[in-house]
C-alpha positions as a Markdown table, in Angstrom:
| # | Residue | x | y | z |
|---|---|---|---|---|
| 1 | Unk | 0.0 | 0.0 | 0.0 |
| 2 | Unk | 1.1 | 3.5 | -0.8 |
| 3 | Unk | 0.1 | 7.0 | 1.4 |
| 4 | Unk | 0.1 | 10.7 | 1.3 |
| 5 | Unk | 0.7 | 12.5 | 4.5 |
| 6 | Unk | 0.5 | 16.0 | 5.2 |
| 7 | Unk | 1.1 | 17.9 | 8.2 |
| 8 | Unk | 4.1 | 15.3 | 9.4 |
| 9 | Unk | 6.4 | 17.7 | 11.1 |
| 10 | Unk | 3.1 | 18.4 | 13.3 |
| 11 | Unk | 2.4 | 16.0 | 16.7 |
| 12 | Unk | -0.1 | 13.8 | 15.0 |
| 13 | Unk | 1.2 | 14.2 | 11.4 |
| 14 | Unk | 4.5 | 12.6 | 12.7 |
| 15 | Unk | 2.5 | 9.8 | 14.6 |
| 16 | Unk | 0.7 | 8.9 | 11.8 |
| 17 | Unk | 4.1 | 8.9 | 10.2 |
| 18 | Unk | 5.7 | 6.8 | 12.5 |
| 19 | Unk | 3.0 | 4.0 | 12.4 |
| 20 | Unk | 3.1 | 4.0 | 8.7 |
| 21 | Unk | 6.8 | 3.4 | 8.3 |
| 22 | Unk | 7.2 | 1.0 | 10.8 |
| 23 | Unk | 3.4 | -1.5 | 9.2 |
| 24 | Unk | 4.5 | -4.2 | 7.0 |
| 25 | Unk | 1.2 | -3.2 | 4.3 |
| 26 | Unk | 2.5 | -0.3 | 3.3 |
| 27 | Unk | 5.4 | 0.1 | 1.3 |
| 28 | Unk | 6.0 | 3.8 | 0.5 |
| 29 | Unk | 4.9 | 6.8 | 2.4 |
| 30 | Unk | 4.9 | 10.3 | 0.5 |
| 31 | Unk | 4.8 | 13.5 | 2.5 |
| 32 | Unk | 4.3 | 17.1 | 1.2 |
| 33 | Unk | 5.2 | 19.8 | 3.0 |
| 34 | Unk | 6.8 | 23.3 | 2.3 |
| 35 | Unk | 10.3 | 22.3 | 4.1 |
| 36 | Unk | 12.1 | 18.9 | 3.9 |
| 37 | Unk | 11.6 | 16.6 | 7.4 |
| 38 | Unk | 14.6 | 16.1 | 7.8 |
| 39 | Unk | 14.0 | 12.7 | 8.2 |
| 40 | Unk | 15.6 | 9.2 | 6.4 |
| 41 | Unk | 13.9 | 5.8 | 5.7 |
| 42 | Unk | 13.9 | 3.0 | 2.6 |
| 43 | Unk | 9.7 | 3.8 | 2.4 |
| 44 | Unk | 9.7 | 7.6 | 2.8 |
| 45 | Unk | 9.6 | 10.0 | -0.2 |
| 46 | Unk | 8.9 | 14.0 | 0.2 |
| 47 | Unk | 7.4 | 16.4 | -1.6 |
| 48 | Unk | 8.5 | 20.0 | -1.1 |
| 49 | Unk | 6.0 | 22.4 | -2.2 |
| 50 | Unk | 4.8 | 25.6 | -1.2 |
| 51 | Unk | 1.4 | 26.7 | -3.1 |
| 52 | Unk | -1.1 | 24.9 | -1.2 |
| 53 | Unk | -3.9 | 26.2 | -3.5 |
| 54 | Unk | -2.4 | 24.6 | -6.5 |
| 55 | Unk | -0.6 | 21.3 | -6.8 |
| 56 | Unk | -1.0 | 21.1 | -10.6 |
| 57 | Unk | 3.1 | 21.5 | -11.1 |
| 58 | Unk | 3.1 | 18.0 | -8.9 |
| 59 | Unk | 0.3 | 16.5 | -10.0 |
| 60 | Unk | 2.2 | 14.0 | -11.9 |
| 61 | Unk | 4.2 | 12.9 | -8.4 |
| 62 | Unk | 0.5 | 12.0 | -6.8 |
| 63 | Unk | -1.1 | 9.1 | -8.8 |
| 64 | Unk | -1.3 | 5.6 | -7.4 |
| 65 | Unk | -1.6 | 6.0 | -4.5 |
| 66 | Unk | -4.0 | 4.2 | -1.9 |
| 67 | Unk | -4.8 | 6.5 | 0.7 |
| 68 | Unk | -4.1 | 10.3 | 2.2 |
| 69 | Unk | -3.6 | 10.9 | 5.6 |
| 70 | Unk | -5.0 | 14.4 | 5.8 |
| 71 | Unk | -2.8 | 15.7 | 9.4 |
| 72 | Unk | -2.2 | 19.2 | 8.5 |
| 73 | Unk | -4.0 | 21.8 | 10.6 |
| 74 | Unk | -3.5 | 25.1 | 13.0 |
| 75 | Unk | -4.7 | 26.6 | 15.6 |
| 76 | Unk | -7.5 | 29.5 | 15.4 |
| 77 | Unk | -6.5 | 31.5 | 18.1 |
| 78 | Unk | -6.3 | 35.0 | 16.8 |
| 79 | Unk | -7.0 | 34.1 | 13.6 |
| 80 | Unk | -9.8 | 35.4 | 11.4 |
| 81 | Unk | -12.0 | 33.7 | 9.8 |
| 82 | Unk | -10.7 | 33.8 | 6.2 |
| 83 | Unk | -7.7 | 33.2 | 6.9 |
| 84 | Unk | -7.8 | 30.3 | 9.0 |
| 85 | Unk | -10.6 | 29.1 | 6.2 |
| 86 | Unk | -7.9 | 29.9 | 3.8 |
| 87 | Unk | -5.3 | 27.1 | 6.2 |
| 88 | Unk | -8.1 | 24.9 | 6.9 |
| 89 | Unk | -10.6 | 24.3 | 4.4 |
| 90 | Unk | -9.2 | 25.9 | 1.4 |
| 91 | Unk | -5.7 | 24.1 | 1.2 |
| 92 | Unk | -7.1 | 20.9 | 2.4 |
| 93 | Unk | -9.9 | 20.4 | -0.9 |
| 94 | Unk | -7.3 | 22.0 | -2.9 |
| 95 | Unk | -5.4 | 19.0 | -2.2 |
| 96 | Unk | -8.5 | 16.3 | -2.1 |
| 97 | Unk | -9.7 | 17.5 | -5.5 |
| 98 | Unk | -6.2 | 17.1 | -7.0 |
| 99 | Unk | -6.1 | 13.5 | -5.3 |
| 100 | Unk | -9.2 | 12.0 | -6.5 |
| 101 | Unk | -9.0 | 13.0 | -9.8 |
| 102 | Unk | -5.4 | 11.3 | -9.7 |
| 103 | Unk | -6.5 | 8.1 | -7.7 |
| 104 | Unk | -10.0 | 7.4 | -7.6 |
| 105 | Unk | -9.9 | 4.4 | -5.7 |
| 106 | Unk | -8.1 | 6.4 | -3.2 |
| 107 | Unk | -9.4 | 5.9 | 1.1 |
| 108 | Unk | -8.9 | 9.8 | 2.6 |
| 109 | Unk | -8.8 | 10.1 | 5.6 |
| 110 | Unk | -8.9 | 13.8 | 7.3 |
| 111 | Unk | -8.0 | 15.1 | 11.7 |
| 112 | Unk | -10.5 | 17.4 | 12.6 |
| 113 | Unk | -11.2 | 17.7 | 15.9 |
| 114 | Unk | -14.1 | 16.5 | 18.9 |
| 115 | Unk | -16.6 | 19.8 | 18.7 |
| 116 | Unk | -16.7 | 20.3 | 14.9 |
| 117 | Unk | -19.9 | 21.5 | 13.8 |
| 118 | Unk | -21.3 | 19.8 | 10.9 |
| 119 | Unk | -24.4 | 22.5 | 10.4 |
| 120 | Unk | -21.9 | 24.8 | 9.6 |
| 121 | Unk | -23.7 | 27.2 | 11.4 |
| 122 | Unk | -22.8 | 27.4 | 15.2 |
| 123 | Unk | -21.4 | 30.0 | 16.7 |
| 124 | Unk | -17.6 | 29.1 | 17.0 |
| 125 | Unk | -15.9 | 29.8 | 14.0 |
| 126 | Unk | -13.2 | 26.9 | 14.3 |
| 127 | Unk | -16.0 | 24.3 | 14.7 |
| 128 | Unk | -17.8 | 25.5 | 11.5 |
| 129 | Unk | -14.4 | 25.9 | 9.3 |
| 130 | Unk | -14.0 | 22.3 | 10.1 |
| 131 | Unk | -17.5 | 21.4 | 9.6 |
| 132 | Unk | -17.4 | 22.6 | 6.0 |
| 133 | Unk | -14.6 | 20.7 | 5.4 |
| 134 | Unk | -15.5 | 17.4 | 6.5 |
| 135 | Unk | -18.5 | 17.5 | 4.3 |
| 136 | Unk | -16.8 | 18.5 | 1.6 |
| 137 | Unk | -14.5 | 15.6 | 1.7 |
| 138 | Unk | -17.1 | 13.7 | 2.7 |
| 139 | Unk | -19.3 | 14.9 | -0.9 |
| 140 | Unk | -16.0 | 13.9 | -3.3 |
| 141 | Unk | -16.2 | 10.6 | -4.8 |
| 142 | Unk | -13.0 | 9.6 | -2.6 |
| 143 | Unk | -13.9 | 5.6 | -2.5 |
| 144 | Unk | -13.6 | 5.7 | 1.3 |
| 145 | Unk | -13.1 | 8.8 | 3.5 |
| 146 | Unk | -13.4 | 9.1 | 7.1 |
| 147 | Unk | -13.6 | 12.2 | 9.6 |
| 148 | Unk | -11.3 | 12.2 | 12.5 |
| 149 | Unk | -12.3 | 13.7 | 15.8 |
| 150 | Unk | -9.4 | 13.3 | 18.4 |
| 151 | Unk | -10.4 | 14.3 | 21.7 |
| 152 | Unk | -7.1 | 14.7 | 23.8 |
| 153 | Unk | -4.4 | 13.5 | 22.5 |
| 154 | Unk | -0.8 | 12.1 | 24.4 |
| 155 | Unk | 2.2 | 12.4 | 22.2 |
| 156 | Unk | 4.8 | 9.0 | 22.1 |
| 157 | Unk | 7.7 | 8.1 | 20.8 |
| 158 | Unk | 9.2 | 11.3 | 21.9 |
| 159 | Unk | 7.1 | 13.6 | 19.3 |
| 160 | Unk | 6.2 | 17.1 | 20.5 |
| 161 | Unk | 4.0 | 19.5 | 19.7 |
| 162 | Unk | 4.8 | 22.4 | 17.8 |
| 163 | Unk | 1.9 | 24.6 | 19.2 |
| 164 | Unk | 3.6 | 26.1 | 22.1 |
| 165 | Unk | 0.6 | 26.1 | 24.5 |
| 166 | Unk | 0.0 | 22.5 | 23.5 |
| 167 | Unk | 3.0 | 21.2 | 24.1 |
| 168 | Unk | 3.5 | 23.5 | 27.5 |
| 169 | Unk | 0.4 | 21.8 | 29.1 |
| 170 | Unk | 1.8 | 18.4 | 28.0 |
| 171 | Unk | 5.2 | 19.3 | 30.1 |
| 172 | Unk | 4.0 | 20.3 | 33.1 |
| 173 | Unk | 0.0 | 18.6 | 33.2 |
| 174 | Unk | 0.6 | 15.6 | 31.7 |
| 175 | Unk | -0.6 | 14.2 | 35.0 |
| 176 | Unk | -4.3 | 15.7 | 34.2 |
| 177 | Unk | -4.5 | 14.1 | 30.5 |
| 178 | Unk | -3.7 | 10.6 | 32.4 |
| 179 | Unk | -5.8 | 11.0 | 35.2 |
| 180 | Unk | -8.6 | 11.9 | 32.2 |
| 181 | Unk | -7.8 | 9.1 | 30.7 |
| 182 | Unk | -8.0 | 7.2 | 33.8 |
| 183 | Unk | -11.7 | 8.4 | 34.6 |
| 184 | Unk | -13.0 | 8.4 | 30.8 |
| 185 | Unk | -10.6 | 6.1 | 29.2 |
| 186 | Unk | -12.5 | 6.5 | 25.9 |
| 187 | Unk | -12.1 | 10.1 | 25.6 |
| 188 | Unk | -8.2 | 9.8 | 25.3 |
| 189 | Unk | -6.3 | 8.5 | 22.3 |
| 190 | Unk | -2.4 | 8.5 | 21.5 |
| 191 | Unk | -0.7 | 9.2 | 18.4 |
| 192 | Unk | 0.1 | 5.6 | 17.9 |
| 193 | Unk | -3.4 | 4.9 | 18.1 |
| 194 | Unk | -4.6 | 7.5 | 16.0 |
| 195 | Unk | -1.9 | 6.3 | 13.3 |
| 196 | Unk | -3.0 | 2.8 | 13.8 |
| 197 | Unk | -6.6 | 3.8 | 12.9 |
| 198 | Unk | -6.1 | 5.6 | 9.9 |
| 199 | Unk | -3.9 | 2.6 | 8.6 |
| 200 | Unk | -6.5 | -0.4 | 9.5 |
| 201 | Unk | -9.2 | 2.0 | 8.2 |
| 202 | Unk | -8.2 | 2.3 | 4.8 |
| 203 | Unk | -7.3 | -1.7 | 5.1 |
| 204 | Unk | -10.9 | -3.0 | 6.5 |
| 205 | Unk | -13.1 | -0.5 | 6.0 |
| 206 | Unk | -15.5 | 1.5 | 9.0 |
| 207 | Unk | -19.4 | 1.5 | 9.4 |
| 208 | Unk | -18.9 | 4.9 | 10.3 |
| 209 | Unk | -17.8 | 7.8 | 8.5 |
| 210 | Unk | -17.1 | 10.1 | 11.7 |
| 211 | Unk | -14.2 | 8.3 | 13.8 |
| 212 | Unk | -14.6 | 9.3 | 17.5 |
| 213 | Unk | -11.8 | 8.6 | 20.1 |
| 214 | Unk | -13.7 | 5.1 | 20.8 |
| 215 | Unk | -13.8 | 4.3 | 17.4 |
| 216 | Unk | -10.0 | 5.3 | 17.5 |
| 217 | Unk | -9.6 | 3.1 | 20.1 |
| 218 | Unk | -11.3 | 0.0 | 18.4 |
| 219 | Unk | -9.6 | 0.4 | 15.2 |
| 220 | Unk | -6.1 | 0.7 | 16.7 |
| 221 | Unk | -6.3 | -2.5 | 18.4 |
């Protein structure tokens, strides 16, 4: 099996990384991304690219391929509207549409986030940004495609986050996201899990189209 991921130098890009070049079904993992990872293994390939309205120029580099592991996302706070439409919704379908047209037998999967709003029409903004984009994805003829929602999320294999508020609580309160855990064990997930998920997803298929942390939970085992 071959996989697209974006958003691998973020926490759960990278864990979604990590679990696909470590599984013995998939043989090549693409990323794209505006800077190199840095990073070296005999599946991974990269993609440097830095219009994320237009991959026509790499088109070419994106066909036949089995699935896309849609990671790339950012936090809203302070942002406005457009723009974080413009980081959330617009570069993500830019991205799908190119895809499907290239591999239309393609599974997508796509991390959005517990609280999205699928009416698109509740009052926080992030919530109906998301929204609009899972049902978007959701409407192209991808031949499987599956919403994320993460609840909280605990980093492994050493990965850290690059939003510095994020990764501040998960120094110093980690103890609170285990003791979570601990009282509503389905409401927590890790990033192996959630890259587990996404990889037996796309291998035996889901009855449901929006993955909650349970689901995570089931499909990582």
């Amino acid at each position: 099996m071959k996989v697209i991921i974006t958003g691998a130098t973020g926490m759960i890009g990278k864990g979604v990384l990590l679990e696909c070049l470590d599984h013995p079904s998939i043989n090549e993992v693409l990323i794209i991304g505006r800077t190199s990872l840095g990073m070296t293994h005999p599946k991974l390939k990269e993609l440097v690219h830095k219009n994320f309205l237009d991959y026509s120029s790499i088109k070419d580099h994106l066909s036949g391929f089995d699935a896309c592991y849609l990671c790339m996302g950012v936090s809203a706070a302070g942002m406005s509207e457009d723009k974080y439409s413009e980081l959330t919704y617009s570069y993500t379908l830019a991205l799908a549409k190119t895809l499907i047209e290239q591999n239309p037998q393609m599974t997508c999967t796509y991390v959005s986030g517990q609280g999205t709003d699928s009416s698109e029409k509740g009052r926080s903004m992030w919530a109906r940004v998301k929204g609009k984009t899972e049902n978007d994805l959701l409407n192209l003829s991808f031949k499987q495609a599956y919403m994320f929602r993460p609840g909280g999320i605990i980093p492994l294999r050493g990965i850290k986050s690059k939003t510095k508020s994020y990764q501040f609580m998960y120094d110093y309160f980690m103890w609170l996201v285990k003791l979570i855990k601990f009282i509503a064990p389905n409401s927590i997930v890790n990033t192996t899990q959630l890259g587990l998920a996404m990889i037996n997803v796309t291998l035996k298929g889901y009855d449901k189209k929006v993955i909650n942390p349970k689901d995570i939970l089931d499909l990582s085992g």
